[in-house]
C-alpha positions as CSV (number, residue, x, y, z in Angstrom):
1,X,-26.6,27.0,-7.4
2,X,-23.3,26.6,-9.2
3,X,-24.4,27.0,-12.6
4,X,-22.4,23.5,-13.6
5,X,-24.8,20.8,-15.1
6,X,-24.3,17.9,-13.0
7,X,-22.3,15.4,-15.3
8,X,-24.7,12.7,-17.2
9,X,-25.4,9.5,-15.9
10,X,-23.0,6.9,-17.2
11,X,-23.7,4.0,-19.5
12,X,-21.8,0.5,-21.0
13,X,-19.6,2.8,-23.1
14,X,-19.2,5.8,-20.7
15,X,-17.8,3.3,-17.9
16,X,-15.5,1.6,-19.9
17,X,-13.9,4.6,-21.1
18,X,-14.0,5.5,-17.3
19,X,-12.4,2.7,-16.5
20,X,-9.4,2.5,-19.2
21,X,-8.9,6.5,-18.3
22,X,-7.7,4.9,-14.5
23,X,-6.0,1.7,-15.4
24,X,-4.0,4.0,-17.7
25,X,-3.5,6.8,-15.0
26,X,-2.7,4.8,-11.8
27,X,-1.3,2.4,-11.3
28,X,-4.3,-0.4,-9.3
29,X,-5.6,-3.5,-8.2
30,X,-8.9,-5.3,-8.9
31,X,-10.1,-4.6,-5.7
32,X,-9.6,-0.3,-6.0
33,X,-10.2,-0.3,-9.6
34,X,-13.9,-2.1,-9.0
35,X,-14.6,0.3,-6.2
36,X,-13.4,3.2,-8.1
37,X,-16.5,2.0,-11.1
38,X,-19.1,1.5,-8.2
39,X,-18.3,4.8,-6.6
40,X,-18.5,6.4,-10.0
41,X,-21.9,4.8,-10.6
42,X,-23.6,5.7,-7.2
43,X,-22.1,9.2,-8.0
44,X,-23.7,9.6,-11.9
45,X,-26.2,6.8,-11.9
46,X,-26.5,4.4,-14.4
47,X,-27.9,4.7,-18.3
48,X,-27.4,1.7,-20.0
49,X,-29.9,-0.7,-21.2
50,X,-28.9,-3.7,-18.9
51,X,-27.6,-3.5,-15.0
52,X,-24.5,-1.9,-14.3
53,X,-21.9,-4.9,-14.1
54,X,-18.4,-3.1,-12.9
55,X,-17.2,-6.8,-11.6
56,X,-17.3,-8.3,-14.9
57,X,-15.5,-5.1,-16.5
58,X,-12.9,-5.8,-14.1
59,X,-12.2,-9.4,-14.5
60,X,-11.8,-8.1,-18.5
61,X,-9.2,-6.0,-17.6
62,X,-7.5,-8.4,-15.6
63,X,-7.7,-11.0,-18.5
64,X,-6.4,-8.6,-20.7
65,X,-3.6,-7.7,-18.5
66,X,-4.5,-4.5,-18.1
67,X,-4.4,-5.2,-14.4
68,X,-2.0,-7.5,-12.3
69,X,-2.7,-8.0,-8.7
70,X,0.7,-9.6,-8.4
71,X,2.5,-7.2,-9.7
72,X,0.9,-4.2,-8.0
73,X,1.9,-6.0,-4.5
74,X,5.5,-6.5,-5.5
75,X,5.4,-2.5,-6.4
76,X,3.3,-1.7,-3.8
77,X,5.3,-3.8,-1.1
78,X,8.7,-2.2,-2.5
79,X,7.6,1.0,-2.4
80,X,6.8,0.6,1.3
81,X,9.8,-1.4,2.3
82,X,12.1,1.7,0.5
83,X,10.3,4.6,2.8
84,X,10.7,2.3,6.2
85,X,7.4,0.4,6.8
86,X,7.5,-3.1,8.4
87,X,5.9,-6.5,7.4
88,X,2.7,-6.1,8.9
89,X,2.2,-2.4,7.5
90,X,2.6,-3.6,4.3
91,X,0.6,-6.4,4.4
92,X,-2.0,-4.1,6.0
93,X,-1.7,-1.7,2.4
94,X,-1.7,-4.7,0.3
95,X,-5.0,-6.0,2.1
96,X,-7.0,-2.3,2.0
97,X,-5.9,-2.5,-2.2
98,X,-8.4,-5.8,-1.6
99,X,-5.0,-7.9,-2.7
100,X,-5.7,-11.7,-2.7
101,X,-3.4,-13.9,0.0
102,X,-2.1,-15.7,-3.7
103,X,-1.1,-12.8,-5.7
104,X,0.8,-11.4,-1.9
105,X,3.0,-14.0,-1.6
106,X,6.0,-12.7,-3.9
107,X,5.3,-9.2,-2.1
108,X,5.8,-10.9,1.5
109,X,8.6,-13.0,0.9
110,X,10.3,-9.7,-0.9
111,X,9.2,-7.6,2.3
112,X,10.6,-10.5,4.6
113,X,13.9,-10.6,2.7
114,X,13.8,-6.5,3.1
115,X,12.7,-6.6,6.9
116,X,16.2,-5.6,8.1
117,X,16.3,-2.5,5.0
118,X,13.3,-1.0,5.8
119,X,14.1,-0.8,9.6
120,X,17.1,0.8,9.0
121,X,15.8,3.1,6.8
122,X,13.0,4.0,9.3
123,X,15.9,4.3,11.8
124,X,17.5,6.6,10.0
125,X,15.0,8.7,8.9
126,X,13.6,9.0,12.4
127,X,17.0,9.4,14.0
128,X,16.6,6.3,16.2
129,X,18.8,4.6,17.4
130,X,22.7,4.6,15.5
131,X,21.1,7.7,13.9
132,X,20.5,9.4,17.1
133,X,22.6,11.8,18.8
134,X,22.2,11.0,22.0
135,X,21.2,7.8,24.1
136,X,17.2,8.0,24.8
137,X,15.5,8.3,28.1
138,X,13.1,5.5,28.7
139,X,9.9,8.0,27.6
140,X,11.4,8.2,24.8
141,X,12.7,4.9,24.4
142,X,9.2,3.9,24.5
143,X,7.8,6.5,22.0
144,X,10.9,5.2,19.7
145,X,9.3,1.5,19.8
146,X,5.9,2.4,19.7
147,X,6.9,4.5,16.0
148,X,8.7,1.2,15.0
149,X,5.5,-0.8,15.9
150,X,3.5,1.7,13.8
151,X,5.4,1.6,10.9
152,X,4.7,-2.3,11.1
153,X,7.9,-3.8,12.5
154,X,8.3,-6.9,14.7
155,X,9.0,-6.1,18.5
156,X,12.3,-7.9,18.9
157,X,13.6,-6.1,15.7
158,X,12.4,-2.5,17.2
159,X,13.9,-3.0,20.0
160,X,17.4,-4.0,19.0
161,X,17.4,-0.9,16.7
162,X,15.8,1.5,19.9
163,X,19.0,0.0,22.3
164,X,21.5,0.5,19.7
165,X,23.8,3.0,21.0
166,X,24.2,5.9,19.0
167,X,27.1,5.3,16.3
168,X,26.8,1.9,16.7
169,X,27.5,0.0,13.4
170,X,24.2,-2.9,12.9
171,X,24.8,-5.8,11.6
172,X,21.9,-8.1,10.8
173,X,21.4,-11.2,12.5
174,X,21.2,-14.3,10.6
């Protein structure tokens, strides 16, 4: 036993304090902020004189601006494009943060705009590429597109930064 008195179970009040504690801590979407409540509530039970209701708690939140799905994907997405990840990564975060497609489509066209950005900087900070210093052999040539891939790049773009020769100057492709 580890002599700590489990915490008590929560009720209307207790889970909208809860609540405005993580809105005003993290930054978070409908989606993680309503299973944040329900994990809360399977954890501590529930007190209050009618059901628990986390959904309509966060549809208050959203109303009262407290939460924007749309603008958590255009952070979210920028944040990604900045450290190197590719379209489909991104739109891979954006869908695990339970984003709708409606409130994504600022974030994708911004990420699509960004495409050729974010594989240079994954270039660069994986030293593929103009960034390497030497030419790779084919296994690694292979393990080079496979990261690209990964990080949610297209194939053709992968592979035109993989067969760049090192100190090569890129130049984007209209």
């Amino acid at each position: 036993m580890t002599g700590k008195r489990p915490p008590p179970p929560l009720d209307e009040d207790a889970l909208r304090e809860l609540a405005l504690r993580h809105v005003a801590r993290f930054a978070t979407s409908r989606g993680k902020l309503l299973a944040y409540l329900n994990r809360k509530l399977r954890e501590r039970g529930w007190a209050g004189e009618r059901p628990a209701d986390p959904q309509a708690l966060v549809d208050r939140f959203a109303d009262l601006n407290y939460i924007d799905d749309a603008a958590y994907a255009l952070m979210k997405s920028a944040s990604l494009v900045r450290r190197g990840y590719g379209a489909r990564r991104v739109g891979e975060a954006l869908r695990a943060a339970g984003i709708a497609e409606e409130d994504r489509e600022q974030a994708d066209a911004q990420t699509a705009r960004d495409a050729w950005a974010a594989a240079d900087r994954f270039a660069r900070r994986k030293r593929i590429g103009p960034y390497a210093t030497a030419p790779l052999d084919p296994k690694q040539r292979e393990k080079a597109i496979a990261a690209f891939l990964r990080a949610g790049h297209a194939y053709a773009l992968a592979r035109r930064w993989v067969d760049a020769a090192p100190g090569e100057v890129m130049e984007e492709e209209e």
